[in-house]
MDTraj code that builds the backbone (N, CA, C; nanometers):
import mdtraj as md
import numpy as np

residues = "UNK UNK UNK UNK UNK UNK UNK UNK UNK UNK UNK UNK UNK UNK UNK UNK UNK UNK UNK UNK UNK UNK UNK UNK UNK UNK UNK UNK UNK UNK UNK UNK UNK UNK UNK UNK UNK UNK UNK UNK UNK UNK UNK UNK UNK UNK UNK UNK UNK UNK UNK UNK UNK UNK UNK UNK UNK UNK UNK UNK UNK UNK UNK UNK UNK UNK UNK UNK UNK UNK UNK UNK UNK UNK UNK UNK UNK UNK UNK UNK UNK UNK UNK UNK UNK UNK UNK UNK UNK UNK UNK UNK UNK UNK UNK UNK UNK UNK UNK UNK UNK UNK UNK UNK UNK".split()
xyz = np.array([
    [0.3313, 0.7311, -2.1163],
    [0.3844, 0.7803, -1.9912],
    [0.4010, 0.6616, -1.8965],
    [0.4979, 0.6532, -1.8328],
    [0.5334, 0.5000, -1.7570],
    [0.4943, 0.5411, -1.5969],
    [0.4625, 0.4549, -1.5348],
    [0.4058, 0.4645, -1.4166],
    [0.4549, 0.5725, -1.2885],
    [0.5820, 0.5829, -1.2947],
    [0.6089, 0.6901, -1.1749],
    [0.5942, 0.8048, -1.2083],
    [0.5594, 0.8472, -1.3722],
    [0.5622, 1.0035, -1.4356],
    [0.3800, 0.9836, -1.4332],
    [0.3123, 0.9362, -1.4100],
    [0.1815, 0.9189, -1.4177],
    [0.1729, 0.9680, -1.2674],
    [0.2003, 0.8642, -1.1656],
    [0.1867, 0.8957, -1.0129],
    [0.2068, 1.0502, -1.0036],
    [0.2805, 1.1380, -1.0297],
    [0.3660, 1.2534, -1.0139],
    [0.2157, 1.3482, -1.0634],
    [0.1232, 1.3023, -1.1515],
    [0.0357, 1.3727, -1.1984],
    [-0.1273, 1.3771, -1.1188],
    [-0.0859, 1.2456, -1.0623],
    [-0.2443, 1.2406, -0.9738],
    [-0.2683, 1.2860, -0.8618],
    [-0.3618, 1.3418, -0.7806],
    [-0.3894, 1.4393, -0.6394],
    [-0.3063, 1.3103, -0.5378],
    [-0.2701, 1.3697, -0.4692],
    [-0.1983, 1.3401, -0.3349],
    [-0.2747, 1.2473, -0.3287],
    [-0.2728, 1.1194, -0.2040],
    [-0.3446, 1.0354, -0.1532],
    [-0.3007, 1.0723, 0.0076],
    [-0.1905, 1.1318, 0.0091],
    [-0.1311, 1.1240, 0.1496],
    [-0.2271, 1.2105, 0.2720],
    [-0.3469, 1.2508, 0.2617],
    [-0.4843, 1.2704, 0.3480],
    [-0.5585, 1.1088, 0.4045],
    [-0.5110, 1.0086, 0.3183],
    [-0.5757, 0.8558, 0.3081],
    [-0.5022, 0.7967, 0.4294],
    [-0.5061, 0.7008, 0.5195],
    [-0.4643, 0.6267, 0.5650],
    [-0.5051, 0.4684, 0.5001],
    [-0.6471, 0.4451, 0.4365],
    [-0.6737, 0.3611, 0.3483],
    [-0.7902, 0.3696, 0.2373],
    [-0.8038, 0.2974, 0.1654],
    [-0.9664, 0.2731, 0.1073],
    [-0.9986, 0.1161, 0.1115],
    [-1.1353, 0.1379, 0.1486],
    [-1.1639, -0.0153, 0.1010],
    [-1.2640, -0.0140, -0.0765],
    [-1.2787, -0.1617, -0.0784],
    [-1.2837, -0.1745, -0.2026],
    [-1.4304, -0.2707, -0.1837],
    [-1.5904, -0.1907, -0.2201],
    [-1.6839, -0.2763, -0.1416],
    [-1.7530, -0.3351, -0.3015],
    [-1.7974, -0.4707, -0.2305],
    [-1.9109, -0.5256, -0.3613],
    [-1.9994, -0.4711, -0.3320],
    [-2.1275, -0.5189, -0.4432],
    [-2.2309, -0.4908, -0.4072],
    [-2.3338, -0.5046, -0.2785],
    [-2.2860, -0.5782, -0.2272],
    [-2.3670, -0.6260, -0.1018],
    [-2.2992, -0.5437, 0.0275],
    [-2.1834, -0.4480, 0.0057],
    [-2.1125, -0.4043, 0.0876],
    [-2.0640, -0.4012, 0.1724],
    [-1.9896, -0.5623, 0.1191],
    [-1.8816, -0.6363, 0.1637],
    [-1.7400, -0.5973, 0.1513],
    [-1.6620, -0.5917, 0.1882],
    [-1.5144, -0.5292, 0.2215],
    [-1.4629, -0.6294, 0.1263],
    [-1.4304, -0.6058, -0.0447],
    [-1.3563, -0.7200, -0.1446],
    [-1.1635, -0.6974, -0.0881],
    [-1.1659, -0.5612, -0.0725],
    [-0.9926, -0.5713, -0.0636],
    [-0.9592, -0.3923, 0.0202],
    [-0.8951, -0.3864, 0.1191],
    [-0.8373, -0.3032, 0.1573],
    [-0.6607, -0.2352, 0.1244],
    [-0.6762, -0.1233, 0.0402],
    [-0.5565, -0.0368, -0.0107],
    [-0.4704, 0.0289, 0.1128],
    [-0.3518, -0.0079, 0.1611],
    [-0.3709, 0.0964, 0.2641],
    [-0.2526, 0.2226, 0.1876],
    [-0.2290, 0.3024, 0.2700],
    [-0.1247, 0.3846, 0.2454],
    [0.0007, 0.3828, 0.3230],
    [0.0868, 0.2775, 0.2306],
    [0.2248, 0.2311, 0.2854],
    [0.2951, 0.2054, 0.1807],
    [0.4365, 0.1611, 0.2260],
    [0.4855, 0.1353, 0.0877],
    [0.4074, 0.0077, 0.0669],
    [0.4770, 0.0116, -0.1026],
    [0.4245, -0.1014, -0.1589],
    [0.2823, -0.1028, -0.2354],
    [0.1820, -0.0203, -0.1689],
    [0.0828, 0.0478, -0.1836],
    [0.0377, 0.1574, -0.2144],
    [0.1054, 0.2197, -0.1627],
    [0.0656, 0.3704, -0.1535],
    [0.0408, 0.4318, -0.3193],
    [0.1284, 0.3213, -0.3947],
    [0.0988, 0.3875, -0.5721],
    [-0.0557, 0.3786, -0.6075],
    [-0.0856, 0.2370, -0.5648],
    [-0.2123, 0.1904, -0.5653],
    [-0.3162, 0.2297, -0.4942],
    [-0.3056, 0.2579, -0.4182],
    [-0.3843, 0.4002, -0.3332],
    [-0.4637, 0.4923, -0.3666],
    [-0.3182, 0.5487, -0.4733],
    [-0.3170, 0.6852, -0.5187],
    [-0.4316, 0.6695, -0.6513],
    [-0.3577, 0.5423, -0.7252],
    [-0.4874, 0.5258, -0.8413],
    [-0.5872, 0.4942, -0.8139],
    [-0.6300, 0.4253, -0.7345],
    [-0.7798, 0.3624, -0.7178],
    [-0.9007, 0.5022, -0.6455],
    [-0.8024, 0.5725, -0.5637],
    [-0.8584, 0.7323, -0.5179],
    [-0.8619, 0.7840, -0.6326],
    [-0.8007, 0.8152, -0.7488],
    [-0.8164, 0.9368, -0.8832],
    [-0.8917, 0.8546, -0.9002],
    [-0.9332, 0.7378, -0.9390],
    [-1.0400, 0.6691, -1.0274],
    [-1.1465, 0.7124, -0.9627],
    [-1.1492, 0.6737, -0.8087],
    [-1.3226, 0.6800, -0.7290],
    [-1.3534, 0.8222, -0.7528],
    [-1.1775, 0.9487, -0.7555],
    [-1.2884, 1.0380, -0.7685],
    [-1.3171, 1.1190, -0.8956],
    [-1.2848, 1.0464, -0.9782],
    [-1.3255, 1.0838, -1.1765],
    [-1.4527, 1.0284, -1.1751],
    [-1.5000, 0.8898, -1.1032],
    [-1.5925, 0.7908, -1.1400],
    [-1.7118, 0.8096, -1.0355],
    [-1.7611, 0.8915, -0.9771],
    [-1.8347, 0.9477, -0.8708],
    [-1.8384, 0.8538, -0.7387],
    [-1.7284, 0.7950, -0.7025],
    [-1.6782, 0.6765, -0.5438],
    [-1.7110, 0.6009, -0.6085],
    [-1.7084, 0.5001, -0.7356],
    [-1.7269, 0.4040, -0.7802],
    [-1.6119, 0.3651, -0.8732],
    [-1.5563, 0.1735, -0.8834],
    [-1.4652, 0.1797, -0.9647],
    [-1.5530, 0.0913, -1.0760],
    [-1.6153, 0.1803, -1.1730],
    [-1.6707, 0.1157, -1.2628],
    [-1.5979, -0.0065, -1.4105],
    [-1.6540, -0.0112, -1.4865],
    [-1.5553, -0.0819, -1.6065],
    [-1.4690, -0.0240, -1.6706],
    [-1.5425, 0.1574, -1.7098],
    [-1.4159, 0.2158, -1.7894],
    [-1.3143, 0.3070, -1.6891],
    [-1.3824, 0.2966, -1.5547],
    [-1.2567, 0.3398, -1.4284],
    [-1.1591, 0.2566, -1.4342],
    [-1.1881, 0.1409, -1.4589],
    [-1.0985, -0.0223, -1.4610],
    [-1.0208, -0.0128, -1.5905],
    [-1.0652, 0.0315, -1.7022],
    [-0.9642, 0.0729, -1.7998],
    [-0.8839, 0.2050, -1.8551],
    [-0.9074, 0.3270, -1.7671],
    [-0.7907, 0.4601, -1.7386],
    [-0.6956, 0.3661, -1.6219],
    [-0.7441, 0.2622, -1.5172],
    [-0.6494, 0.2540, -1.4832],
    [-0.5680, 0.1625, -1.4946],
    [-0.5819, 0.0863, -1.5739],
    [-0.4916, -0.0234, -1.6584],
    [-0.3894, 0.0636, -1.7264],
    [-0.4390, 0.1837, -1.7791],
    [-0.3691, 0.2772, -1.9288],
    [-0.2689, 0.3369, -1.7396],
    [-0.2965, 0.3965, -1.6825],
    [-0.2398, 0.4493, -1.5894],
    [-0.1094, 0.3771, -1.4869],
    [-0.1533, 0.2343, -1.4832],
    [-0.0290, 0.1975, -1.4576],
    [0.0505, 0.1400, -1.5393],
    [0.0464, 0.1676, -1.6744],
    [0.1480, 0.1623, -1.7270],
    [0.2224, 0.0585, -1.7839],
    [0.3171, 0.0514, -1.7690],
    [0.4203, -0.0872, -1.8034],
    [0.4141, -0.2296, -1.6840],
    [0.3728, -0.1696, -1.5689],
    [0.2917, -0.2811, -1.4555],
    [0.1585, -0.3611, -1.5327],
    [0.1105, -0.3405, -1.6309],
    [-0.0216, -0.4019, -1.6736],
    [0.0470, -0.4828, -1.7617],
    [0.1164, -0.4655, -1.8245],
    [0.1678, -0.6121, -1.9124],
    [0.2501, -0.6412, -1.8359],
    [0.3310, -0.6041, -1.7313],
    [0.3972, -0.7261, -1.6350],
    [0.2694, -0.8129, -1.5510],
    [0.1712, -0.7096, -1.5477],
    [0.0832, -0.8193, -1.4635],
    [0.0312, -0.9374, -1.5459],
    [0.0020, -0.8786, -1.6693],
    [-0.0464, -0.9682, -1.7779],
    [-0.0089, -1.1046, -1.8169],
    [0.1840, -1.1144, -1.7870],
    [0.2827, -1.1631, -1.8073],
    [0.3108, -1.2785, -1.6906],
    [0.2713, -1.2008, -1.5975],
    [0.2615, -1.2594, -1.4399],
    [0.1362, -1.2649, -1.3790],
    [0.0600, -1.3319, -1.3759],
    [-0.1158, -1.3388, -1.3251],
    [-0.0861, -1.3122, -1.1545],
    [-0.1003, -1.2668, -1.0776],
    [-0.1068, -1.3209, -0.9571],
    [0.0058, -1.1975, -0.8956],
    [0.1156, -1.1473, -0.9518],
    [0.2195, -1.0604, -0.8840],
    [0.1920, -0.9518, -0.8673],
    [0.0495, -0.8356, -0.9421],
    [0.0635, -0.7487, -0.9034],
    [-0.1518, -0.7486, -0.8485],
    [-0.1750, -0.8027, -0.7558],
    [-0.3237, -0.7839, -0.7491],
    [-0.4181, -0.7030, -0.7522],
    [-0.3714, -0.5319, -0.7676],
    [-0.4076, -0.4450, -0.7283],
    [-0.4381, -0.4039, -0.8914],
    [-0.3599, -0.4594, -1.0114],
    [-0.3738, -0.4417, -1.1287],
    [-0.4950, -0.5384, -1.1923],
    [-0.4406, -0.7194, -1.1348],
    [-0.5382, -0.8114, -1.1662],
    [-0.6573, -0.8009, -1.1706],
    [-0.7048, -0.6955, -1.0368],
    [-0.8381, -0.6898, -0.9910],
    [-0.9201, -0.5784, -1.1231],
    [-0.7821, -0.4882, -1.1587],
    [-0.8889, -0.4091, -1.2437],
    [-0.9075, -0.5134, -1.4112],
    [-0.8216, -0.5714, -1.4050],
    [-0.8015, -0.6246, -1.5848],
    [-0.9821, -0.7298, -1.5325],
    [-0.9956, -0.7951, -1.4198],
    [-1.1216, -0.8738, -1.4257],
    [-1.2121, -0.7633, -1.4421],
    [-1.2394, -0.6446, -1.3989],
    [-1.3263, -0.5536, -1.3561],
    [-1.3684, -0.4656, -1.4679],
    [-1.2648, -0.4452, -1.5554],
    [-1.2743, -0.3903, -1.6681],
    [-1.3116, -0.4879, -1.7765],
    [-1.3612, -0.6319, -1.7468],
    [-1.4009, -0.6670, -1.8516],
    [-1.5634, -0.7049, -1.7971],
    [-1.5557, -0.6703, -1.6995],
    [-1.7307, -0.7546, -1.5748],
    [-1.7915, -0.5876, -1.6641],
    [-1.9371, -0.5919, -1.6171],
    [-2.0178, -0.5265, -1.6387],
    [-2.0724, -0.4250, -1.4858],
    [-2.0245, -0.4750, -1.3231],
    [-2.0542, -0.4191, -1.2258],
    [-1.9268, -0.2797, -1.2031],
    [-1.9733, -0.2575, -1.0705],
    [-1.9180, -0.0723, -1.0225],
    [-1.9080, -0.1685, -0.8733],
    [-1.8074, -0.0845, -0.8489],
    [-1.7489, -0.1312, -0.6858],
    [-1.7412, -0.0114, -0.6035],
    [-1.7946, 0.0137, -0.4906],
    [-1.7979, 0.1334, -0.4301],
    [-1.6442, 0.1676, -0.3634],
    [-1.6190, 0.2577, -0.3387],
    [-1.4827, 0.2880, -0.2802],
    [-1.5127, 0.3432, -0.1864],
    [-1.4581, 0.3272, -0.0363],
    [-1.4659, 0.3675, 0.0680],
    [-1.3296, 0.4406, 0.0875],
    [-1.3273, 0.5590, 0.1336],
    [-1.1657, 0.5842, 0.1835],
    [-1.1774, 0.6344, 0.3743],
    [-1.0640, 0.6388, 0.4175],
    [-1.0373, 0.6148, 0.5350],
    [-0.9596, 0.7165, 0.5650],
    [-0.9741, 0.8265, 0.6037],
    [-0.8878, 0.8959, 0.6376],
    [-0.7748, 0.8963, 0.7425],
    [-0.6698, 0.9987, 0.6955],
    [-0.5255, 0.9504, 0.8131],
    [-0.5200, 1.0292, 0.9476],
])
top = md.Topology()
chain = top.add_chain()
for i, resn in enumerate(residues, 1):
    res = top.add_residue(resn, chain, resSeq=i)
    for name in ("N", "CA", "C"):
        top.add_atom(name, md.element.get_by_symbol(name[0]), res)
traj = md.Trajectory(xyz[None], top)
């Protein structure tokens, strides 16, 4: 299933205005907001936190590699162009859980 027929399947995000993305020390690693450009990424990193109990663990990091689709071997292809993918391909191979904060709109 290629990435915009995937999006079409996951809960709304549009309640979000953002999420953040915390380490362990619960530090702010990266803020998602809900805009373009984003808003796909949004949408996945929210289905993940909430399959994965607000956490984006290792195998949260690999449904959502499978979830975006044909973007994961462009990211693969391209290190650096899509960061929102990069972050999970490191994350899904680390052994830690990242808390997810969301922000309502």
């Amino acid at each position: 299933m290629n990435f915009a027929d995937r999006l079409k399947q996951l809960p709304s995000a549009s309640h979000l205005a953002a999420l953040h993305l915390l380490g362990a020390d619960g530090q702010v690693l990266a803020t998602l907001e809900n805009k373009p450009g984003q808003a796909g990424s949004l949408a996945v990193y929210a289905a993940l936190a909430a399959l994965y109990g607000g956490h984006i663990t290792p195998a949260a990091a690999h449904l959502g590699l499978e979830w975006y689709a044909e973007h994961t071997q462009d990211a693969l292809t391209h290190p650096g162009k899509h960061p929102n993918i990069d972050r999970l391909l490191a994350w899904a191979e680390g052994s830690e859980s990242y808390r997810v904060q969301t922000i309502a709109a």
